[in-house]
VEXBATOR-609104 format. One line per 8 residues: number of its first residue (from 1); their letters; for each residue x, y, z of C-alpha. Coordinates in nm, 2 decimals, padded with zeros to 4 digits. Each point is the difference from the previous one (the first is absolute). Layout:
BEGIN
NUM> A> X:Y:Z; ...
***
This chain:
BEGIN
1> XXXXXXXX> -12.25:-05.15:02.63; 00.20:00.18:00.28; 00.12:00.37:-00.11; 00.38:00.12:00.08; -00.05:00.27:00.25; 00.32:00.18:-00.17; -00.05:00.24:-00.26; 00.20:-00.01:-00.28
9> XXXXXXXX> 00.26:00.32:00.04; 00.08:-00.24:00.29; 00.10:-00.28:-00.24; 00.19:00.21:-00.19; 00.21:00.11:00.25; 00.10:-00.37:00.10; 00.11:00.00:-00.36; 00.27:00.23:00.03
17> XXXXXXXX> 00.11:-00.09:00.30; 00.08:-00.34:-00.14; 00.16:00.14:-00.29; 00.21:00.22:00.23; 00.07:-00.33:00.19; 00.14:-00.12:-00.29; 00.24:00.29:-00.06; 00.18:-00.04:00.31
25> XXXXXXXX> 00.08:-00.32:-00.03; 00.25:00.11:-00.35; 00.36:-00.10:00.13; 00.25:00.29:00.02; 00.36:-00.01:-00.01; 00.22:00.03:00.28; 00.32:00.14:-00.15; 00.10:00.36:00.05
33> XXXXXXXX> 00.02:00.26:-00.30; 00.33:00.17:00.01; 00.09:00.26:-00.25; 00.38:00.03:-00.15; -00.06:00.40:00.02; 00.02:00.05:00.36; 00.33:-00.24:00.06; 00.12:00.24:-00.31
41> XXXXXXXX> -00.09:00.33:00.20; 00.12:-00.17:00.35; 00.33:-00.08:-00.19; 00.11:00.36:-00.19; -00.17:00.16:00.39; 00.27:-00.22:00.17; 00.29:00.09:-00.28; -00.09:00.40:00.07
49> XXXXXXXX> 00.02:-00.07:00.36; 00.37:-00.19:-00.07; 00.16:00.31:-00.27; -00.17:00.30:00.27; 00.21:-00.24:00.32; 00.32:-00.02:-00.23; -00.01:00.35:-00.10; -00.05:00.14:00.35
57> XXXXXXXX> 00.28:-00.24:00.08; 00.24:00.15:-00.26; -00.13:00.37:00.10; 00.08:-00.04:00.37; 00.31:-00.13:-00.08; 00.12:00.27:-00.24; -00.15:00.25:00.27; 00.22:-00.17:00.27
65> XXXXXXXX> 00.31:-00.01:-00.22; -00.07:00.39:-00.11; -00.05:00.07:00.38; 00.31:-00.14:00.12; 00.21:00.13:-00.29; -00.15:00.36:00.13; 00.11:-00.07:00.37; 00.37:-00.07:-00.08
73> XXXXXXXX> 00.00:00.34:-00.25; -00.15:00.12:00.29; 00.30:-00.09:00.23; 00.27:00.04:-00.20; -00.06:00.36:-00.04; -00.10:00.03:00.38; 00.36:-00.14:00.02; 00.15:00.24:-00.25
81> XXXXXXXX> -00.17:00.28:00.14; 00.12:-00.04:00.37; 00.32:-00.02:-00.12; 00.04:00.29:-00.19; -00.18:00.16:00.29; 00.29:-00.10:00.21; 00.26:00.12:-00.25; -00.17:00.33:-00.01
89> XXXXXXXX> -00.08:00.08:00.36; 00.35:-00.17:00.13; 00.28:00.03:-00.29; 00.20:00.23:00.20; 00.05:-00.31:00.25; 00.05:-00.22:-00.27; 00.32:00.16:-00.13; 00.32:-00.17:00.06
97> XXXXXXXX> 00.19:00.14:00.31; 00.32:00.09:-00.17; -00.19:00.30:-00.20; -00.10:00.15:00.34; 00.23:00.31:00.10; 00.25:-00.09:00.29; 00.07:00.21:00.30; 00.29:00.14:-00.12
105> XXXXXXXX> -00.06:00.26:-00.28; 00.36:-00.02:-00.13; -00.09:-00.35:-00.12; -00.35:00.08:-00.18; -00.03:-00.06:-00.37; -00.10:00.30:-00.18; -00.31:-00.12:-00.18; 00.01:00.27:-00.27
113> XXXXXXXX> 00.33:00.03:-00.20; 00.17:00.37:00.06; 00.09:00.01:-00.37; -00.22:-00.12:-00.31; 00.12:-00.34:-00.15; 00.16:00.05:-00.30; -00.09:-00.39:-00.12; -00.35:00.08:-00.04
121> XXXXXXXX> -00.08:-00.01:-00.39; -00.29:00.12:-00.18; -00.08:-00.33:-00.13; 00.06:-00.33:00.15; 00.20:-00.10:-00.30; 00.27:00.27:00.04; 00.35:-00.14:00.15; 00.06:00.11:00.41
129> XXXXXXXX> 00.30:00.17:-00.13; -00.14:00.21:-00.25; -00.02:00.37:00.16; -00.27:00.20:00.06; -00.05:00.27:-00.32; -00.11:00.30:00.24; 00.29:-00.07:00.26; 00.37:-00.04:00.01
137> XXXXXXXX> 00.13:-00.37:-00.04; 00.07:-00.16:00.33; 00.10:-00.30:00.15; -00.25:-00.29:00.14; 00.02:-00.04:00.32; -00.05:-00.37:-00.02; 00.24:-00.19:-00.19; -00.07:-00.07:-00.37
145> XXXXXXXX> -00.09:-00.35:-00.11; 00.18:-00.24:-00.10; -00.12:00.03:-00.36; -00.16:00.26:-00.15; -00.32:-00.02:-00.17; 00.08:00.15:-00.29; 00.34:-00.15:-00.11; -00.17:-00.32:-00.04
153> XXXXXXXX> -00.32:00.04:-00.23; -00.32:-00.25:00.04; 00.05:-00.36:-00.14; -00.30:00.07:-00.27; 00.16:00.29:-00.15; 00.34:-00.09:00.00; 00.14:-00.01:-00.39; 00.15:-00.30:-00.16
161> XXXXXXXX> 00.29:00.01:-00.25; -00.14:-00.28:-00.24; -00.36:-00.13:-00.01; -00.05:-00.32:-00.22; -00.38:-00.14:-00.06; -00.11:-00.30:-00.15; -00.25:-00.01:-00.27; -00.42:-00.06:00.09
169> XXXXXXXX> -00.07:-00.16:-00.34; 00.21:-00.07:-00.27; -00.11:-00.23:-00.34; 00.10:-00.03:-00.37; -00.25:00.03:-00.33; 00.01:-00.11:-00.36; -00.11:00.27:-00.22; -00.09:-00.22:-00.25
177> XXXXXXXX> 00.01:-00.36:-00.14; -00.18:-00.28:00.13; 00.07:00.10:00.39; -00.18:00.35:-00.01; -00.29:-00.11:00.21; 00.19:-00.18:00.26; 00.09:00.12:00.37; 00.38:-00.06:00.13
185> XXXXXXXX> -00.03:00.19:00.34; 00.15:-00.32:00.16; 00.25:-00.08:-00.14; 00.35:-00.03:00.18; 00.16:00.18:-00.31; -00.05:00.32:-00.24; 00.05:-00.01:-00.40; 00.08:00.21:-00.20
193> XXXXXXXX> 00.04:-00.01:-00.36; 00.03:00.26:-00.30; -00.20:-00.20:-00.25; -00.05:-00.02:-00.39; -00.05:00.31:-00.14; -00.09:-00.13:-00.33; -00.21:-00.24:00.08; -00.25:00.23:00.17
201> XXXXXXXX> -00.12:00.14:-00.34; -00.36:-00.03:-00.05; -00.09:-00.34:-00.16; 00.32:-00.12:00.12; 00.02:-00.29:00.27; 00.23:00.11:00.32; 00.23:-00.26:00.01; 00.20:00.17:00.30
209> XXXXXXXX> -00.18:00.21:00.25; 00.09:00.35:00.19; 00.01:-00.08:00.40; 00.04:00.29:00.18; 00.02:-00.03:00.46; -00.16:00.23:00.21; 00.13:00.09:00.37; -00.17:00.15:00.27
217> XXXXXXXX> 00.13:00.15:00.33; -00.18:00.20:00.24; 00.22:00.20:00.25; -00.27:00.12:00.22; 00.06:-00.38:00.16; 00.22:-00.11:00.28; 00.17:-00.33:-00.01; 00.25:-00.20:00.20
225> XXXXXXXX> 00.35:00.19:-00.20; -00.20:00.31:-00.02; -00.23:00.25:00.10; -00.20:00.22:-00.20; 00.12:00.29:-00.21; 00.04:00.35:00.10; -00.19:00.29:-00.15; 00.20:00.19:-00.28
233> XXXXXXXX> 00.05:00.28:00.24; 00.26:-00.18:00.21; 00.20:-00.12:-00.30; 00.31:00.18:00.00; 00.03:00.35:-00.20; 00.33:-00.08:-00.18; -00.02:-00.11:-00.34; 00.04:-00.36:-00.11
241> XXXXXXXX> 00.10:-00.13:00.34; -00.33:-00.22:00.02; 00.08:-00.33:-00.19; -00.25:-00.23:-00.10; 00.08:-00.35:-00.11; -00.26:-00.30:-00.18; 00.16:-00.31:00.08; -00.10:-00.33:-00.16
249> XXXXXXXX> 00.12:-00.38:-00.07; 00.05:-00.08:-00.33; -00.01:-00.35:-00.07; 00.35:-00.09:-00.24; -00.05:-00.16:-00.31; 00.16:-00.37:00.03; -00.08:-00.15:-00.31; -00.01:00.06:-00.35
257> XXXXXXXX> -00.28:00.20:-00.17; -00.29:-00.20:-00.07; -00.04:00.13:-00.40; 00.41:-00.06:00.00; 00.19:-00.30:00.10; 00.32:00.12:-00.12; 00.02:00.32:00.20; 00.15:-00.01:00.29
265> XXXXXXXX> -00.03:00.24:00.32; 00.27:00.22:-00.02; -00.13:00.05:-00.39; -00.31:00.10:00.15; -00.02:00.37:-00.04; -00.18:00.24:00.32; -00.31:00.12:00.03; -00.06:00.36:-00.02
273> XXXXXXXX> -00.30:00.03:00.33; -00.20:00.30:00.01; -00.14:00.10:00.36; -00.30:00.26:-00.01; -00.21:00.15:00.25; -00.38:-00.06:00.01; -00.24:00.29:00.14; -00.13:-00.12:00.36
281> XXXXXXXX> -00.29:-00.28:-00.04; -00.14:-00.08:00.35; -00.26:-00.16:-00.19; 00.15:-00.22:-00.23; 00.06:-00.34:00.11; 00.34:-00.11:-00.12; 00.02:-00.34:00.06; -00.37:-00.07:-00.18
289> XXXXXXXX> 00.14:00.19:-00.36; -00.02:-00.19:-00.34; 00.16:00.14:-00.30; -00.37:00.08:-00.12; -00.05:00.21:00.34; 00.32:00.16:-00.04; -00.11:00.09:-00.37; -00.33:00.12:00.07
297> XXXXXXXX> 00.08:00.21:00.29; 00.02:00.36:-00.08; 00.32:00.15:-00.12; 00.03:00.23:00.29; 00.06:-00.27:00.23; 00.26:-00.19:-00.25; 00.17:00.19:-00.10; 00.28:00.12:00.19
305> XXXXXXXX> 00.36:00.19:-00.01; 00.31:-00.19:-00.09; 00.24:00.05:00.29; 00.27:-00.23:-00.05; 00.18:-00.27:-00.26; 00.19:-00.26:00.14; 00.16:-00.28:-00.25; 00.01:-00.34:00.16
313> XXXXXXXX> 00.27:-00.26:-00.13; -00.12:-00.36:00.02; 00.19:-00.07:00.34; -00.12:00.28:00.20; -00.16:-00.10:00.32; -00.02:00.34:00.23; -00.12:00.31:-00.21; 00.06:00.33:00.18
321> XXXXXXXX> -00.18:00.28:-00.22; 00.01:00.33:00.09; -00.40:00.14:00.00; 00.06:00.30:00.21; -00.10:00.19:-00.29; -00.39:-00.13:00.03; -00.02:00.18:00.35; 00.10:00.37:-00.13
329> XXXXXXXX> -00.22:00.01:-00.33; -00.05:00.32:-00.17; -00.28:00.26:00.16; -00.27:-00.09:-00.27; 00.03:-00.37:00.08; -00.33:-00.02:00.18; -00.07:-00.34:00.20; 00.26:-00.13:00.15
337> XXXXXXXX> 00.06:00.02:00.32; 00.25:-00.11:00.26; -00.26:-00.27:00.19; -00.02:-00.25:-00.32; 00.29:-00.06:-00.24; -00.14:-00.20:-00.27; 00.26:-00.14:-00.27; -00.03:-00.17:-00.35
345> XXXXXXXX> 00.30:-00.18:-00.15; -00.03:-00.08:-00.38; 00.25:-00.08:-00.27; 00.11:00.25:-00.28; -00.24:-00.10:-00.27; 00.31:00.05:-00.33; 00.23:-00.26:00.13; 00.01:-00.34:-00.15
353> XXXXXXXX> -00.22:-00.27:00.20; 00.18:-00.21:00.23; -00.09:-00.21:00.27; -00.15:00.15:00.30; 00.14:00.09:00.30; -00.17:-00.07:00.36; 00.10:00.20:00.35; -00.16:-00.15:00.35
361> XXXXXXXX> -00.37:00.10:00.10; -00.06:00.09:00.33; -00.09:-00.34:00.08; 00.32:-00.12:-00.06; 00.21:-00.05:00.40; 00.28:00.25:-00.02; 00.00:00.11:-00.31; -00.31:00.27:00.01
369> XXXXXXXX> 00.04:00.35:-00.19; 00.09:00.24:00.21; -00.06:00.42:00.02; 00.31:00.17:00.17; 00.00:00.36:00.10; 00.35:00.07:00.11; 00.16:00.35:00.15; -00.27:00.11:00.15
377> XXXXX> 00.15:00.14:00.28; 00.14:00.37:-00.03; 00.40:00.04:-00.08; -00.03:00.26:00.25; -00.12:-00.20:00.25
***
């Protein structure tokens, strides 16, 4: 029996070192771990590095625009400077020759006047003929102008002898009956009717309604015929030489009466119109009334003061009535004022009913109501 001259630690040891032999021989992949975090980080790096270029781009140019915005500031006033410079150290030489003196002293313009001109005013306004009031009146030594400034006053203050405006709104309203809620601010013509008394009773049907128009100038407004009104205090002083006139179309009646077939036109008897004044109401839209508005609105502001009758035949067309009593009301009339003239025109209510009569709106061409101040310049004048 032969013995193994190796001990056994030694056996063990070739052991393991097959088993590590065994390990190397496990097959490892050749591909290449990339991670998506770093091509993230190179990316946003690479964006910073792009914004911080652009923005130093867009900072040197601003600098560069600022700069050369500086330099031209800077020799514009170098400019302005030198020449003021020059007009300071060398005005003397810059004056026109003929102001020098001449040799001859017989021919030197005295540059101070001997005597005080008497066409120096106090204020510029003042006419170069108007004398001094601590000196004696003399002559100008120049000759006067052609026109004098004060014969002929400004265009913008000159005063008109007649003044005629056009109304701003203008509508008619049904007081009651089956119309009361609806709006007629556009229609080319105004009604007006007196009603039926009797049928307005309580429990009583209205079978013919009251109409009433409203009219609305304001003369604070310039138009083409006109230009605004003057203040009261360039009216003239005399009494009842200012005339002022509400002219309106009336529409004539050419046919019969609806309710009447056998009455003719000249049977048809006038209509007694009422014109009243209504306090101002800048805020009050005409043209959007109803009846109900009108009846609901407090009485201060519908009730008015009667100012003139006018009775209208059936074949009128152009009404002239004299209103000038609604611009010279009594003292204790408070709220009316010469910038708004507001008019109602209604029907006397104990006349018989009769068919209504119309008068053009002021959207009818030609035939709009008019207000017509007229003498308005002084007789004096």
């Amino acid at each position: 029996m032969a013995y193994d001259n190796r001990f056994e630690d030694e056996h063990a040891l070739d052991d393991l070192a097959l088993s590590l032999d065994e390990f190397d021989d496990i097959p490892v992949s050749s591909e290449k771990i990339e991670f998506d975090g770093l091509k993230k980080a190179a990316a946003k790096s690479e964006r910073r590095r792009e914004r911080k270029r652009r923005r130093n781009e867009r900072t040197g140019k601003i600098a560069a625009i600022v700069l050369l915005g500086l330099i031209i500031l800077a020799v514009f006033l170098s400019v302005s400077l030198v020449k003021e410079t020059e007009h300071i150290l060398y005005q003397d030489e810059l004056k026109e020759m003929t102001e020098s003196p001449t040799m001859s002293p017989t021919e030197t313009k005295p540059t101070i006047p001997t005597t005080p001109s008497p066409t120096v005013a106090t204020k510029p306004t003042l006419s170069v003929l108007t004398p001094s009031p601590t000196g004696p009146r003399t002559a100008p030594p120049n000759q006067a102008p052609t026109e004098s400034p004060t014969v002929t006053p400004a265009p913008s203050s000159a005063m008109m002898d007649s003044y005629n405006f056009e109304p701003i709104a203008d509508t008619y309203i049904d007081l009651n009956g089956p119309y009361k809620s609806k709006i007629h601010g556009r229609e080319e013509t105004l009604s007006v009717q007196r009603g039926n008394k009797e049928s307005t009773l309580p429990g009583q049907e209205v079978t013919l309604p009251a109409i009433v128009s409203l009219i609305e100038f304001d003369t604070t407004k310039e138009s083409d015929i006109s230009k605004s009104l003057p203040k009261r205090s360039r009216w003239p002083e005399a009494e009842d030489q200012v005339k002022v006139m509400l002219r309106i179309h009336h529409v004539p009646k050419d046919s019969p009466m609806d309710n009447n077939d056998e009455l003719s036109i000249e049977d048809i008897l006038p209509v007694n119109v009422e014109v009243y004044r209504l306090p101002n109401n800048h805020e009050m839209i005409i043209e959007s009334l109803s009846g109900e508005d009108f009846q609901n609105a407090p009485k201060s502001v519908t009730e008015g003061i009667l100012i003139a009758q006018q009775m209208v035949e059936a074949t009128d067309t152009i009404l002239d009535i004299d209103i000038t009593s609604a611009m010279f009301l009594s003292e204790d009339a408070i709220g009316y004022d010469d910038d708004q003239v507001l008019l109602l025109l209604k029907v006397y209510w104990e006349e018989k009913p009769t068919q209504r009569d119309l008068y053009a709106s002021r959207e009818a061409d030609g035939q709009s109501p008019q207000l017509i101040f007229s003498n308005m310049v002084s007789e004096e004048l």
